[in-house]
DOKOL-506131 format. One line per 2 residues: their letters; for each residue x, y, z of C-alpha. Coordinates in Angstrom, 3 decimals, decimal comma. Layout:
BEGIN
a = X:Y:Z; ...
// end
This chain:
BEGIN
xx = -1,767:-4,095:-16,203; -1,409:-4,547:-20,087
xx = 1,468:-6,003:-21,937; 2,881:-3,549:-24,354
xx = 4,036:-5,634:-27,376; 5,959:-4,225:-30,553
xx = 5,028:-4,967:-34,274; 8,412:-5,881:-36,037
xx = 7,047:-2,179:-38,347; 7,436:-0,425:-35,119
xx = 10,347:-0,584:-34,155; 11,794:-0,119:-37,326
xx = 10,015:2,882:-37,196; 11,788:4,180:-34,075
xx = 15,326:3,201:-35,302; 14,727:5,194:-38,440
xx = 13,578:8,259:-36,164; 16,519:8,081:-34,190
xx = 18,895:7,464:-37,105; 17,765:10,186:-38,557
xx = 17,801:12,670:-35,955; 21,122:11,766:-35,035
xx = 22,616:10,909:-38,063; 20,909:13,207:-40,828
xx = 20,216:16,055:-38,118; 23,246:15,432:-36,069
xx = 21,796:15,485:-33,423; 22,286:12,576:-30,802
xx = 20,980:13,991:-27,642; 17,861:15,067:-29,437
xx = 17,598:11,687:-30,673; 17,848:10,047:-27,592
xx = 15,590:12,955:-25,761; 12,907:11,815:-28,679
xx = 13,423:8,327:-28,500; 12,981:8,334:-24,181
xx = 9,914:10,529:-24,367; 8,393:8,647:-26,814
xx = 8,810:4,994:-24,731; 7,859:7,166:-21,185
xx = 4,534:7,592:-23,326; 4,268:4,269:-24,636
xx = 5,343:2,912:-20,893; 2,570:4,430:-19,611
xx = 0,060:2,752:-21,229; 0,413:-0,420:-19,422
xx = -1,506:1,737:-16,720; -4,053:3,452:-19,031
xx = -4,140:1,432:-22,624; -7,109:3,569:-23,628
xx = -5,218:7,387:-22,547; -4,179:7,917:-26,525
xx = -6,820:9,564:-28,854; -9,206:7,183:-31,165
xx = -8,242:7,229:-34,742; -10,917:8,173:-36,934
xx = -11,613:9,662:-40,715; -12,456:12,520:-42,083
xx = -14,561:9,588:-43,923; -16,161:8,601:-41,332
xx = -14,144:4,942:-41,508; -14,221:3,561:-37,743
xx = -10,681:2,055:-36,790; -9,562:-0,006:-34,026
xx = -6,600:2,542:-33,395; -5,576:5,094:-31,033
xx = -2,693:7,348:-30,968; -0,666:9,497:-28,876
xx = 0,945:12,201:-29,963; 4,921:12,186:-28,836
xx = 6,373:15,940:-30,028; 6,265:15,560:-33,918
xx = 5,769:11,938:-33,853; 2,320:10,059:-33,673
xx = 2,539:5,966:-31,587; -0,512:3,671:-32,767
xx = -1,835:1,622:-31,187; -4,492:-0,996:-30,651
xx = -5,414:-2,150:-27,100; -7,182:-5,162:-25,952
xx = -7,995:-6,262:-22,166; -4,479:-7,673:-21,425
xx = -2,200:-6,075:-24,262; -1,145:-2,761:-26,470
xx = -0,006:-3,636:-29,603; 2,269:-0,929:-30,943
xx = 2,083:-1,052:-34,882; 3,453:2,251:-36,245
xx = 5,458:5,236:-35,159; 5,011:7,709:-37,681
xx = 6,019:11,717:-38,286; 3,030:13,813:-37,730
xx = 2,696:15,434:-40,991; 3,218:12,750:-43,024
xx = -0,247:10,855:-44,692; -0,504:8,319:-41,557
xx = -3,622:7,036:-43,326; -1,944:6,019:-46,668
xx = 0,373:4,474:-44,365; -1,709:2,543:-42,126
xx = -4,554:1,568:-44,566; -3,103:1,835:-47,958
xx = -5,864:2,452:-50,384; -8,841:1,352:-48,405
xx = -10,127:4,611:-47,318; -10,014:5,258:-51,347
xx = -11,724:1,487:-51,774; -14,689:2,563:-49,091
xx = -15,670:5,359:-50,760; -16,063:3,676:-54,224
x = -19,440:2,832:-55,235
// end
């Protein structure tokens, strides 16, 4: 069974989600519906760390991430032999690459 650990970015990321659900959405139920389905997920990869998707780029950059997809929200995640790190919570249709690499995908592609 793998440890599931938290980056200090994640779970920022979930307090915003649920702050703004409730808050800017009002909407508290929903937020705590979001916030429970999304750690069910996350709980369950202490079972099956490899279940999400592997990131990849349209680019063809190779990542050490995986993702699940939690309604409108997207967990990654990297996964070793005793641990799942959880770095970033992020809405779906934002740029999750931007986010996650910054300009690297930009620097790769540069001669």
């Amino acid at each position: 069974m793998a440890k599931v650990r938290y980056s200090p970015a994640s779970v920022q990321d979930m307090e915003e989600i649920g702050g703004y659900i409730a808050d800017s959405l009002k909407s508290p139920m929903a937020a705590l519906n979001t916030l429970n389905k999304m750690q069910d997920a996350i709980n369950r990869l202490e079972d099956f760390p490899l279940m999400g998707s592997p990131l990849s780029s349209p680019d063809g950059m190779i990542t050490e991430y995986r993702f699940l997809v939690c309604g409108n929200y997207l967990v990654f995640y990297r996964a070793t032999e005793d641990n799942v790190f959880i770095d970033r919570v992020i809405y779906g249709r934002r740029d999750y690459m931007a986010i996650l690499f910054g300009n690297l995908s930009e620097d790769n592609a540069k001669p």
